[in-house]
DODO-196546 format. One line per 3 residues: number of its first residue (from 0); their letters; for each residue x, z, y of C-alpha. Coordinates in Angstrom, 3 decimals. Layout:
BEGIN
NUM = A = X:Z:Y ~ ...
//
This chain:
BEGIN
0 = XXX = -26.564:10.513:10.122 ~ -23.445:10.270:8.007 ~ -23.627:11.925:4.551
3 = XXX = -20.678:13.019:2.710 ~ -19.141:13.394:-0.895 ~ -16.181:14.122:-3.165
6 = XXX = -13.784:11.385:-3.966 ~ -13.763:9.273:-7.340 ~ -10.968:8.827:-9.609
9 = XXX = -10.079:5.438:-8.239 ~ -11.139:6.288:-4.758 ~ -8.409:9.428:-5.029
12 = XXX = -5.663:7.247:-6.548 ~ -5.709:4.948:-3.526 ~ -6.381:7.470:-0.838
15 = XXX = -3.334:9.165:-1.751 ~ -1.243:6.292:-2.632 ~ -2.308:5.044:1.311
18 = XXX = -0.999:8.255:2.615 ~ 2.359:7.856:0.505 ~ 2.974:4.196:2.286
21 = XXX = 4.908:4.445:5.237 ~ 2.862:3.069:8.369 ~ 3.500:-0.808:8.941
24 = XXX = 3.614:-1.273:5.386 ~ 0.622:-0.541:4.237 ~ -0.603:-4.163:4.348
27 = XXX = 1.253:-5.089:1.251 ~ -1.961:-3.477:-0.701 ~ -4.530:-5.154:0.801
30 = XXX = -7.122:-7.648:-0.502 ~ -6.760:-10.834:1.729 ~ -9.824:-13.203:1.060
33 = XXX = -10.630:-16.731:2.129 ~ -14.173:-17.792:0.388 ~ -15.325:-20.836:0.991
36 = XXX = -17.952:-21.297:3.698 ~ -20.731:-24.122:2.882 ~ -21.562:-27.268:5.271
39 = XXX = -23.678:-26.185:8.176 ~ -23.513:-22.818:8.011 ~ -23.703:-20.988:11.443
42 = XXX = -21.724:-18.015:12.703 ~ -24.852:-16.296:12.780 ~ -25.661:-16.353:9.542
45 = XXX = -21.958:-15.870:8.528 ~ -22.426:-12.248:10.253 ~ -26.385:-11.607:8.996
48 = XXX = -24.819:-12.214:5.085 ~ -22.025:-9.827:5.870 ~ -24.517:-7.071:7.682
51 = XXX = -26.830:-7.328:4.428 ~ -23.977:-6.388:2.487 ~ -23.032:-3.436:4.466
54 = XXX = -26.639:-2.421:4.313 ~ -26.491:-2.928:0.012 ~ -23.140:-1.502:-0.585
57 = XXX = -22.153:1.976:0.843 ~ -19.068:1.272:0.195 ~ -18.854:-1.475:2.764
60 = XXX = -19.641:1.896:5.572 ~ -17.728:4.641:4.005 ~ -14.403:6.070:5.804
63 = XXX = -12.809:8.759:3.949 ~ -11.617:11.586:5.983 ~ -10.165:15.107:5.417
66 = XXX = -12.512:17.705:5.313 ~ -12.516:21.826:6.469 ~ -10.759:22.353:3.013
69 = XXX = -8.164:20.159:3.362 ~ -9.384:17.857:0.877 ~ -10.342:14.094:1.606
72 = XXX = -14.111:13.001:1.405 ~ -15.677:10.354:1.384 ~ -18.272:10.274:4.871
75 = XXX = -21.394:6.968:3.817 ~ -21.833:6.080:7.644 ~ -25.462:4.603:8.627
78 = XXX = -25.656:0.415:8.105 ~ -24.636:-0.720:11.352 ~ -22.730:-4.536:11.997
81 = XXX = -20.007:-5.150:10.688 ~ -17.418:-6.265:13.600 ~ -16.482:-9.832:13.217
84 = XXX = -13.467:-10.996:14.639 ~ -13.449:-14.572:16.451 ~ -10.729:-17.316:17.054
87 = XXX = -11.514:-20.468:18.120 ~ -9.077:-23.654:17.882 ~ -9.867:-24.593:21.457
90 = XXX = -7.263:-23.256:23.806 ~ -9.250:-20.665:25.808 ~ -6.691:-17.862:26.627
93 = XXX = -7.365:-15.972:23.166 ~ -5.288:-15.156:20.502 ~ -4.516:-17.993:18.466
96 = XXX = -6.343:-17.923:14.790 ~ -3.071:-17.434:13.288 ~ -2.514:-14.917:15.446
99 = XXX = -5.913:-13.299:14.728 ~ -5.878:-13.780:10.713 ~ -2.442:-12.031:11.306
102 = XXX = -3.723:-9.040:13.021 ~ -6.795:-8.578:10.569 ~ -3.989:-8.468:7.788
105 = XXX = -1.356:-6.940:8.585 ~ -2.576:-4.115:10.692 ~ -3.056:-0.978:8.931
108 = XXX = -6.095:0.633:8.026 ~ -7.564:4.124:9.134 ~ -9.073:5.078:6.441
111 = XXX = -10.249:8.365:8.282 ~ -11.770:5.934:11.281 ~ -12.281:2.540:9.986
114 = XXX = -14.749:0.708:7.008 ~ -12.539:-0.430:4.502 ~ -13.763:-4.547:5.517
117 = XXX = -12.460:-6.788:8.206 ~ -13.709:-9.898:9.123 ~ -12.090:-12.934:10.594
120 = XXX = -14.201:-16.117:11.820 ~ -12.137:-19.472:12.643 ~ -14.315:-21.660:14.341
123 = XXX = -13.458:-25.197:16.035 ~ -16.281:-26.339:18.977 ~ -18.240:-23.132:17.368
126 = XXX = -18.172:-24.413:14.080 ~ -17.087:-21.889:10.953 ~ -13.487:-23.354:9.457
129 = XXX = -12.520:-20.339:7.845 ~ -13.593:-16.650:7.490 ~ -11.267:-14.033:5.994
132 = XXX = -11.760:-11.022:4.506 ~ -9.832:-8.086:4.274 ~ -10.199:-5.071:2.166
135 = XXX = -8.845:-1.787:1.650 ~ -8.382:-0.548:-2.569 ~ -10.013:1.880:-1.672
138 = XXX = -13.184:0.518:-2.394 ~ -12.573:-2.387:-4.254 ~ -10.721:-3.064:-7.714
141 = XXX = -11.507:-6.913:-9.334 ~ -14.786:-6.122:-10.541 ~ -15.965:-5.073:-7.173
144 = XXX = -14.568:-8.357:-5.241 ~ -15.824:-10.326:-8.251 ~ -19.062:-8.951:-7.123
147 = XXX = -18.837:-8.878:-3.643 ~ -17.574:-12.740:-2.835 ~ -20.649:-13.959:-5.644
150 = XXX = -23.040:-12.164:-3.856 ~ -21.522:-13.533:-0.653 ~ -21.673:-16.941:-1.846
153 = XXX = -25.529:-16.824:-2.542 ~ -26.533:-15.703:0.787 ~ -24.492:-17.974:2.212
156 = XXX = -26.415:-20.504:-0.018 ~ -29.703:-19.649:0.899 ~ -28.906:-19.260:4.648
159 = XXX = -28.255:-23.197:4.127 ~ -31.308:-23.788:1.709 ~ -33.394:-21.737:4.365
162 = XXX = -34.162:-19.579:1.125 ~ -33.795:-16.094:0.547 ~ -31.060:-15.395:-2.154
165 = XXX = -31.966:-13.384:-5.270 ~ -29.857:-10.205:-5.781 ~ -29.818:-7.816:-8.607
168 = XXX = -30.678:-4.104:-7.499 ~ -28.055:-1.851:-6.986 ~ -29.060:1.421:-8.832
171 = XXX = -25.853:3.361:-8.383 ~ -23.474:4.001:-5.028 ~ -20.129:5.368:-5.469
174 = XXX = -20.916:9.209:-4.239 ~ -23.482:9.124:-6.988 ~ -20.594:7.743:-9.493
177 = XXX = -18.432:10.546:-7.805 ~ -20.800:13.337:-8.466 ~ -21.167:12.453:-12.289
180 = XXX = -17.619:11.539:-13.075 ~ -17.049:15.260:-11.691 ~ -13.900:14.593:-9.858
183 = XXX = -12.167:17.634:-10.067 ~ -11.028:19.029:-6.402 ~ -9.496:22.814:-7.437
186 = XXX = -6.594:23.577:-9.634 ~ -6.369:22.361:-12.433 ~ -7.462:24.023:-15.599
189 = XXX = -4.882:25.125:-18.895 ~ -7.296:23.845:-21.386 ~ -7.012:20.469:-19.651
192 = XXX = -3.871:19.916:-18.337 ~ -1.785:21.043:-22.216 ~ -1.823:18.034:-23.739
195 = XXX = -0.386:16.231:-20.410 ~ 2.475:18.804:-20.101 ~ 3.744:18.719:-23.825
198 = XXX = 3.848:14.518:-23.224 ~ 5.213:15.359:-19.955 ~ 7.976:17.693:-21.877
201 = XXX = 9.227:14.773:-23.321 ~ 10.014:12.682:-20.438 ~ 13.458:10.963:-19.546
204 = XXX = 14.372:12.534:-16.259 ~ 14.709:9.013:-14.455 ~ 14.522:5.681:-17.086
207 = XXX = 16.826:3.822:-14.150 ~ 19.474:6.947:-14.256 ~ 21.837:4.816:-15.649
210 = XXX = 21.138:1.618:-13.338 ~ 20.355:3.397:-10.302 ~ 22.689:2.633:-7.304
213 = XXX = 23.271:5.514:-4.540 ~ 23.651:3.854:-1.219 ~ 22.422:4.970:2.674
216 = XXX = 21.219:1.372:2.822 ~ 19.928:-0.116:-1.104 ~ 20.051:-3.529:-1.584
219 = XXX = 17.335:-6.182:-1.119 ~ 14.553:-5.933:-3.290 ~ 13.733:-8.833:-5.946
222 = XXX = 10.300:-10.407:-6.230 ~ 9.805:-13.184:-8.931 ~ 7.104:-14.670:-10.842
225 = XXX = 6.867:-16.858:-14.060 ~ 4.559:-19.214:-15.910 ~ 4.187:-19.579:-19.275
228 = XXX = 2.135:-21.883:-21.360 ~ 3.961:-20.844:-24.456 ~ 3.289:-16.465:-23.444
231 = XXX = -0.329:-17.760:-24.537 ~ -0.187:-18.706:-28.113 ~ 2.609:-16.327:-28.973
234 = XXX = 1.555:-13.189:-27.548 ~ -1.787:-13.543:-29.621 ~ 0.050:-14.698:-32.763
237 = XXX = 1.857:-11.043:-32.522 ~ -1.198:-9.371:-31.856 ~ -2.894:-10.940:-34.611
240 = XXX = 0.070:-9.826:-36.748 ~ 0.100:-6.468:-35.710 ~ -3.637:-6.016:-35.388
243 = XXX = -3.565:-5.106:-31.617 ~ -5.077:-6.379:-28.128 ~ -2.259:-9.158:-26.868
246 = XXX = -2.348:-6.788:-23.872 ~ -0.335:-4.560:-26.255 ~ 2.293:-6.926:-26.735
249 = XXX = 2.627:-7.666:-23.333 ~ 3.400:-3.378:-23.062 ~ 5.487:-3.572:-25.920
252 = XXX = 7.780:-6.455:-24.605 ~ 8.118:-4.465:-21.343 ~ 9.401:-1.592:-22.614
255 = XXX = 12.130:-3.290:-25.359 ~ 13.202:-5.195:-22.536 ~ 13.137:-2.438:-19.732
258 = XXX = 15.616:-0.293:-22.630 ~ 17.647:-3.116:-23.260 ~ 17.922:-3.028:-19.213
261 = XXX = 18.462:0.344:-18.849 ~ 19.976:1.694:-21.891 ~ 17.097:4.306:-22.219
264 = XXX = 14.903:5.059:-25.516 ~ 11.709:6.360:-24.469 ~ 10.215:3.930:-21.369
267 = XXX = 7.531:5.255:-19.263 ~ 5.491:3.774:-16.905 ~ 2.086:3.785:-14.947
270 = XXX = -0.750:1.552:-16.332 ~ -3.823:0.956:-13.968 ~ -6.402:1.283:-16.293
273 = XXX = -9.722:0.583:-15.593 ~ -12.942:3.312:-15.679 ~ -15.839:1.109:-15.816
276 = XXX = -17.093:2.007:-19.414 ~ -20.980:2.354:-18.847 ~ -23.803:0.812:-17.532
279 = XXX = -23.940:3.378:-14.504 ~ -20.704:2.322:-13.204 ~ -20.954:-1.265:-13.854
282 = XXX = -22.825:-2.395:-10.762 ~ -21.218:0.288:-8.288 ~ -18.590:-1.636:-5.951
285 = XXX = -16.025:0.874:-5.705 ~ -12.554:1.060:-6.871 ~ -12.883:2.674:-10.593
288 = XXX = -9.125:1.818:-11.726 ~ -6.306:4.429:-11.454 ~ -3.397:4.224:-13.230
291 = XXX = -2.504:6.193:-16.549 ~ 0.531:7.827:-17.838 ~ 1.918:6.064:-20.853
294 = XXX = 5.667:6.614:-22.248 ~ 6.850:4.677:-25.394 ~ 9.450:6.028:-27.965
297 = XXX = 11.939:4.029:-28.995 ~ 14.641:6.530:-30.125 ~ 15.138:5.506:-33.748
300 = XXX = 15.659:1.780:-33.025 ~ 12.320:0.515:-34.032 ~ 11.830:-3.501:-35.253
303 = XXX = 8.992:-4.870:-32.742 ~ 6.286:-4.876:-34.644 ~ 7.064:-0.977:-34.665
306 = XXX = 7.102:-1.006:-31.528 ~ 3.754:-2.991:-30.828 ~ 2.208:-0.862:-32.846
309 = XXX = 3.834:2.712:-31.036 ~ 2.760:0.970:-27.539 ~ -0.825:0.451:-28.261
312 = XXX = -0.808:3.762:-30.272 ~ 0.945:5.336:-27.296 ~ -1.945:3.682:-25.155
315 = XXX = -4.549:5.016:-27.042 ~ -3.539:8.286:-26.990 ~ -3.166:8.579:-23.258
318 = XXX = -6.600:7.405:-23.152 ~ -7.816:10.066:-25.337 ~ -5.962:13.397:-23.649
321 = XXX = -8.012:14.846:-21.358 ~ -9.106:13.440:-17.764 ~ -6.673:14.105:-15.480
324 = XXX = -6.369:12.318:-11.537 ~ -3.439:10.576:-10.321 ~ -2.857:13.648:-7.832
327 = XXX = -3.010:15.835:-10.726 ~ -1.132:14.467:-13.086 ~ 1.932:14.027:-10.032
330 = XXX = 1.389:17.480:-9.882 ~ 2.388:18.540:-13.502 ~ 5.175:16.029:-13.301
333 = XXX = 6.206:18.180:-9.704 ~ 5.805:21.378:-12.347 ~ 7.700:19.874:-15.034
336 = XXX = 10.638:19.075:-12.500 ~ 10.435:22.735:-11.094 ~ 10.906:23.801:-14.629
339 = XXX = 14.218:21.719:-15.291 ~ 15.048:22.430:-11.814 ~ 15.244:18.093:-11.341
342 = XXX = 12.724:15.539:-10.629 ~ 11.053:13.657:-12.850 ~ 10.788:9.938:-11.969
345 = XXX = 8.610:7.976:-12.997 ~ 7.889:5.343:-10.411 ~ 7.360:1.991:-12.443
348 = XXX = 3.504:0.675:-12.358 ~ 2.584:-2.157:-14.586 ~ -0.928:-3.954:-14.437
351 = XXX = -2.853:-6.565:-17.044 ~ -5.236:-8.778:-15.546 ~ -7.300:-11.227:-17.067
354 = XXX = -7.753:-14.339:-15.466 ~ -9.744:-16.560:-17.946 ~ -11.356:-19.125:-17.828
357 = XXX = -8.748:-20.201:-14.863 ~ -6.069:-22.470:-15.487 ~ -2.424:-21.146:-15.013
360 = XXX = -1.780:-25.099:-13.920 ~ 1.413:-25.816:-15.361 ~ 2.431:-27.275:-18.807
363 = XXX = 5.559:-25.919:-19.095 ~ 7.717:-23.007:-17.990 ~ 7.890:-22.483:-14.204
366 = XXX = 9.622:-19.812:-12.576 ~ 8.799:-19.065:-8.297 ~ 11.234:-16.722:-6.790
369 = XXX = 9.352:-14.903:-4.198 ~ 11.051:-13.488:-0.528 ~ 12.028:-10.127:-0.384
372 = XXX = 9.329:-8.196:-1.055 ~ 9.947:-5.819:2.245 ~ 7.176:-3.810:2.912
375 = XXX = 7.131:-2.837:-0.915 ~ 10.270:-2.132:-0.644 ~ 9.566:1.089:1.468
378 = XXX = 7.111:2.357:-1.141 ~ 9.726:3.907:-3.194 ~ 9.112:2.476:-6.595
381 = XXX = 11.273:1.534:-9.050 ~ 9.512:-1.704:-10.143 ~ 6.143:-3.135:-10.203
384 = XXX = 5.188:-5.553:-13.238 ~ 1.864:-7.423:-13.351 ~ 1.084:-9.456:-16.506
387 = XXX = -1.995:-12.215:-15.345 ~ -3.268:-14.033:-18.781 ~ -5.114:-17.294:-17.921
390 = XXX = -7.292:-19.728:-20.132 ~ -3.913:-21.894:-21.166 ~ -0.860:-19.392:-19.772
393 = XXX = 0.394:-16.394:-18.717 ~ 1.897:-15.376:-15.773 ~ 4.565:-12.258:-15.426
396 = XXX = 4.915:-11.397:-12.195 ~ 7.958:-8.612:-11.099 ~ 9.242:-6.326:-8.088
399 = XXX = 11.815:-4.457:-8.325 ~ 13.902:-1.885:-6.178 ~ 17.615:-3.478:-5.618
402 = XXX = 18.901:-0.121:-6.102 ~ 17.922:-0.276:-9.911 ~ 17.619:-4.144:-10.565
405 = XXX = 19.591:-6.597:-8.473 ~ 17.519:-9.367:-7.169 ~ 19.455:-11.574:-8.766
408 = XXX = 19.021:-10.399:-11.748 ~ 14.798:-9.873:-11.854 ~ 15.335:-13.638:-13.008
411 = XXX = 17.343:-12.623:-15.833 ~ 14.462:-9.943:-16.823 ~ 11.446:-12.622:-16.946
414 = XXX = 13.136:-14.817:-18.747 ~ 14.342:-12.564:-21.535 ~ 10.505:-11.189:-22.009
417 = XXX = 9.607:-14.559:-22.500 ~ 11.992:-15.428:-24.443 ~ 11.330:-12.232:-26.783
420 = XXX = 7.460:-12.853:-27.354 ~ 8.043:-15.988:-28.112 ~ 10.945:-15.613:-30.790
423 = XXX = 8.823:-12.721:-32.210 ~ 5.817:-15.436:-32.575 ~ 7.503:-16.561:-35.891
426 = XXX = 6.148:-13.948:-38.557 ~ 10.445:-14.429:-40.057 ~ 11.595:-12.623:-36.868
429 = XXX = 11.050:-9.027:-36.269 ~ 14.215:-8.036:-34.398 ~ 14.998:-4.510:-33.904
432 = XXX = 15.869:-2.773:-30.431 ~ 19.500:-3.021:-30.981 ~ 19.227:-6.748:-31.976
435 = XXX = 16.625:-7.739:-28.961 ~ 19.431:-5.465:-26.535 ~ 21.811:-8.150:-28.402
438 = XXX = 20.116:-10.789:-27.727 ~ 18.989:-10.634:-24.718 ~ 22.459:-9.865:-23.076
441 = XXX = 22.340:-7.906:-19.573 ~ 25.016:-7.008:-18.416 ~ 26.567:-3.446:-19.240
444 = XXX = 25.533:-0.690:-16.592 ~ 28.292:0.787:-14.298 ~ 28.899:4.550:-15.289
447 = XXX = 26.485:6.711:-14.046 ~ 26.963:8.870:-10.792 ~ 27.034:12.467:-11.833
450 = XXX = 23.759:13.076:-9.305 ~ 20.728:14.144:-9.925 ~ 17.681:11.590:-9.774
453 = XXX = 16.039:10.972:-6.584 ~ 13.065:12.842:-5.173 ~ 9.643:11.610:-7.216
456 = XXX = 9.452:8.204:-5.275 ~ 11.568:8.304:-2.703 ~ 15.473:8.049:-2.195
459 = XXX = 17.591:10.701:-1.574 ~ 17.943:12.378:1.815 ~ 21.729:13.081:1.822
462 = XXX = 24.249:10.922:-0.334 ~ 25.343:12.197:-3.803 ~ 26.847:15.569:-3.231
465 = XXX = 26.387:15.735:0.462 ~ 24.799:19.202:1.288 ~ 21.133:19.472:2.309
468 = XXX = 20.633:19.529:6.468 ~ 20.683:23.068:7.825 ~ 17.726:25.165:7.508
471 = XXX = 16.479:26.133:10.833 ~ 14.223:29.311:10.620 ~ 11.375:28.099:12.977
474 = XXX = 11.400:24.933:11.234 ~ 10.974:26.637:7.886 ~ 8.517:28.948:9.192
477 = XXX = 6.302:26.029:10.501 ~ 6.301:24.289:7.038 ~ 5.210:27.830:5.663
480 = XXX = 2.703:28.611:7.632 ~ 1.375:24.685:7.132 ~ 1.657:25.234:3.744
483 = XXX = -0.091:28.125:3.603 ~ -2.635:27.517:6.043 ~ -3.952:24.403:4.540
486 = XXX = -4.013:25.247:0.838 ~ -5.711:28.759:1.557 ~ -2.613:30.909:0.590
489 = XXX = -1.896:34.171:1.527 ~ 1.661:33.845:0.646 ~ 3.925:30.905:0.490
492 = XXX = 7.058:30.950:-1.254 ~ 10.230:28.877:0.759 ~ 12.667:28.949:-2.295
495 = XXX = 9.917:26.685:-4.342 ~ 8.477:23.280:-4.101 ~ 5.561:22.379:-2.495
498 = XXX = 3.295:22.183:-5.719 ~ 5.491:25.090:-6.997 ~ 4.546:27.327:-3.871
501 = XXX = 0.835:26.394:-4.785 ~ 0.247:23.180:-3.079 ~ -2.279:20.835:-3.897
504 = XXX = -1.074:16.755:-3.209 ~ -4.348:15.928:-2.055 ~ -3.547:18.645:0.506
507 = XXX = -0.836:17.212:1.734 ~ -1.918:14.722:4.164 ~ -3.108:17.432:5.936
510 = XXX = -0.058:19.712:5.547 ~ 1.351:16.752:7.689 ~ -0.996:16.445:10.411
513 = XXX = -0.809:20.274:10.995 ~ 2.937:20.045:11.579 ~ 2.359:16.718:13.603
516 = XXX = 0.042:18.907:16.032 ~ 2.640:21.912:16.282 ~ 5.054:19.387:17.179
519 = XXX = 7.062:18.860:14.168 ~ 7.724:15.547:12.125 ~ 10.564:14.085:9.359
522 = XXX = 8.490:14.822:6.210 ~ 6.310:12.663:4.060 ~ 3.678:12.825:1.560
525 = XXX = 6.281:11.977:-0.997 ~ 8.567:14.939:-0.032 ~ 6.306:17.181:-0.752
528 = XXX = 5.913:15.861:-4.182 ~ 9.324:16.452:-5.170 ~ 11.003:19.876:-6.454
531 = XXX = 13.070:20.602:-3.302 ~ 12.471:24.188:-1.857 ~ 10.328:24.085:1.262
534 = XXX = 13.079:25.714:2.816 ~ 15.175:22.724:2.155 ~ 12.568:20.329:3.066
537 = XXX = 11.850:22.032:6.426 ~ 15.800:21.210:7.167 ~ 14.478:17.567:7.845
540 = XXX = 11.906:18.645:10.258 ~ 12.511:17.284:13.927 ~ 11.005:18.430:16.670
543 = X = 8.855:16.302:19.013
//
């Protein structure tokens, strides 16, 4: 019998962030895995290895529905087999592997229906080629795979060696985690919450404002990705400097070079931080990384060194303010719109990862320029920056929206960072904002639009100045009654926002599916995240 539980921080971040992907592009957040299988291995055992795992890791078994409340759970399902795809070479009337590896990607996940694991098998005259894996964030961050494909690899092993394989115990499952981080599910509480809204308070409306290009149809995202041997050396010879991790620096290089982009003085962003800080979460495969609020000021036209040293002191204070979920904190930022009566945007993630001891294999500067990054696209961020440090490099990696940085120009961007970490490697040079802006040389912004900033990570529904669609009253009155009906309130105001009216984001799933089943669609989890009246919103509702 299944057995059910609250969500985790890093389980609730991804749940959510599912639900906020359009369908058909969810696949651009999956894990895709191809581990190495090892001579004379048979499919059997390939499928006994993976079965043991399900039976080890709840996680492998868990779907995570909505519950009575309207809240998401997560339901551990008994261990059962895990269903293995097939594809042969051979001609035989199948689906091609290609085809099949394609399908186990690309389709999306149901994370109410399905186990967040798929398995591929490629054989050729019944022998294993290839198996691929692919799994949902949901219950996997880097640790967790790290795990996961080692403890793969020595069953595999021992199937070979005829020899059982020797696994560590697993002494904590992610409900378990769930129950002791507390994850809050009601509203959330003054005493907690303060500190977030006074940092909040001090937010740029939208860092892109001046950037940002209205259009029906934006142009094509960018996607780019360079190597660095020399990142390395220099980003640790700042650090060392300024007495700071070299993740820091990476941070701090970001956000002088995002304001010398964008013209603005205080830079947020999302980091995914990371929540594995004691022995009873270090064994649990789960997801346990959500990301964190962070803004950096740069108002008074700090040298770099100052602002290293305001980055990781603006990290370490967001660590320190009180826990808050990625629902939650959207939810303060819907608040703090509501208040100024315009959304606040923040829709730009960025993500260290440490890949040591790998090599970054390249000896000098190499830059890839990626295809249009498509199904991101749809997502609605602004721009997505990953920073990978290797053994002897370090790789930035960057998407961005075409509507705020031209494709053309997320070149331009890459090359400036690494241009500015390693100038700032001599201890002579400690350039301030205006001189990096200087030096780095983007091209002036077109004036900006006199609009107000999109809806909290999506576009606008109407162009600039065009009027909002008409509000039909049964339309409205469906939303209200959804509204109502799902968060448990009496009375539902149509002149406020969602989270205004009282509306909790992890809620809102649901809030959908309840219109879906009286026959109404047009709205998405994002919408409801955003400051428009309900009233408003409902004006997009179709009926089907």
């Amino acid at each position: 019998m299944a057995k059910s539980a609250r969500l985790g921080r890093g389980q609730r971040y991804f749940w959510l962030h599912h639900h906020q992907l359009p369908p058909g592009s969810r696949h651009d957040t999956h894990i895709v895995l191809d581990p190495p299988l090892p001579e004379g291995i048979a499919p059997v055992r390939i499928k006994a290895a993976l079965n043991y795992l399900v039976r080890r890791h709840e996680a492998l078994r868990t779907t995570f529905p909505i519950g009575a409340d309207g809240l998401p759970e997560q339901r551990i399902h008994p261990p059962a087999a895990l269903p293995v795809r097939q594809a042969t070479v051979e001609a035989d009337g199948t689906p091609s592997p290609a085809e099949a590896v394609r399908q186990c990607t690309q389709e999306d996940f149901d994370l109410a229906a399905d186990w967040p694991v798929r398995a591929c098998l490629v054989t050729a005259a019944g022998v294993p080629r290839r198996l691929v894996l692919v799994l949902n964030h949901v219950a996997f961050d880097d640790w967790s795979i790290d795990t996961f494909l080692t403890e793969l690899a020595a069953l595999l092993a021992g199937a070979v060696a005829g020899r059982p394989a020797q696994l560590p115990a697993v002494l904590t499952q992610p409900a378990e985690l769930a129950a002791a981080e507390g994850a809050a599910t009601g509203p959330a509480h003054a005493d907690r919450t303060g500190p977030w809204r006074e940092e909040i308070a001090r937010l740029p409306a939208d860092l892109f404002a001046a950037r940002r290009e209205p259009a029906a149809a934006p142009p094509a995202a960018g996607s780019a990705a360079l190597t660095s041997p020399r990142l390395l050396p220099a980003s640790r010879a700042v650090a060392a400097r300024c007495r700071v991790w070299p993740s820091a620096v990476h941070l701090a290089a970001f956000a002088a070079t995002a304001a010398a982009w964008t013209g603005g003085r205080r830079v947020p962003f999302w980091l995914f931080t990371s929540h594995r800080d004691g022995d009873a979460s270090m064994d649990v495969l789960t997801c346990m990384f959500a990301p964190l609020l962070t803004a950096v000021d740069l108002a008074d036209d700090p040298a770099f060194s100052e602002i290293v040293r305001r980055t990781a002191d603006a990290l370490e204070r967001a660590k320190g303010l009180p826990g808050t979920a990625y629902d939650e904190t959207l939810e303060l930022l819907a608040e703090e719109g509501a208040r100024r009566g315009a959304e606040v945007r923040v829709e730009t993630e960025l993500n260290f990862l440490n890949y040591a001891p790998r090599s970054c294999g390249t000896t000098r500067t190499r830059l890839v320029r990626n295809p249009e990054p498509e199904a991101w696209a749809r997502s609605g961020s602004d721009a997505y920056f990953r920073i990978h440090e290797w053994a002897d490099g370090v790789t930035v990696a960057l998407r961005a929206a075409g509507s705020v940085l031209p494709a053309d120009d997320v070149e331009r961007f890459l090359r400036g960072y690494e241009e500015l970490i390693v100038a700032h490697a001599d201890e002579a040079v400690d350039r301030p904002l205006s001189e990096i802006t200087r030096v780095l040389d983007f091209p002036a912004p077109a004036p900006a639009p006199a609009s107000a900033p999109a809806p909290h990570g999506a576009a606008p529904a109407t162009s600039p100045g065009a009027p909002e669609p008409a509000v039909r009253p049964a339309a409205a009155a469906a939303l209200v009654a959804a509204v109502g009906r799902v968060n448990g309130l009496d009375t539902v105001d149509p002149t406020a926002g969602y989270v205004a009216a009282g509306g909790r984001l992890l809620r809102a799933p649901r809030v959908l599916e309840v219109l879906h089943d009286g026959g109404w669609t047009g709205l998405g989890v994002r919408d409801l995240g955003g400051v428009r009246p309900l009233a408003a919103l409902a004006g997009r509702l179709t009926e089907v």
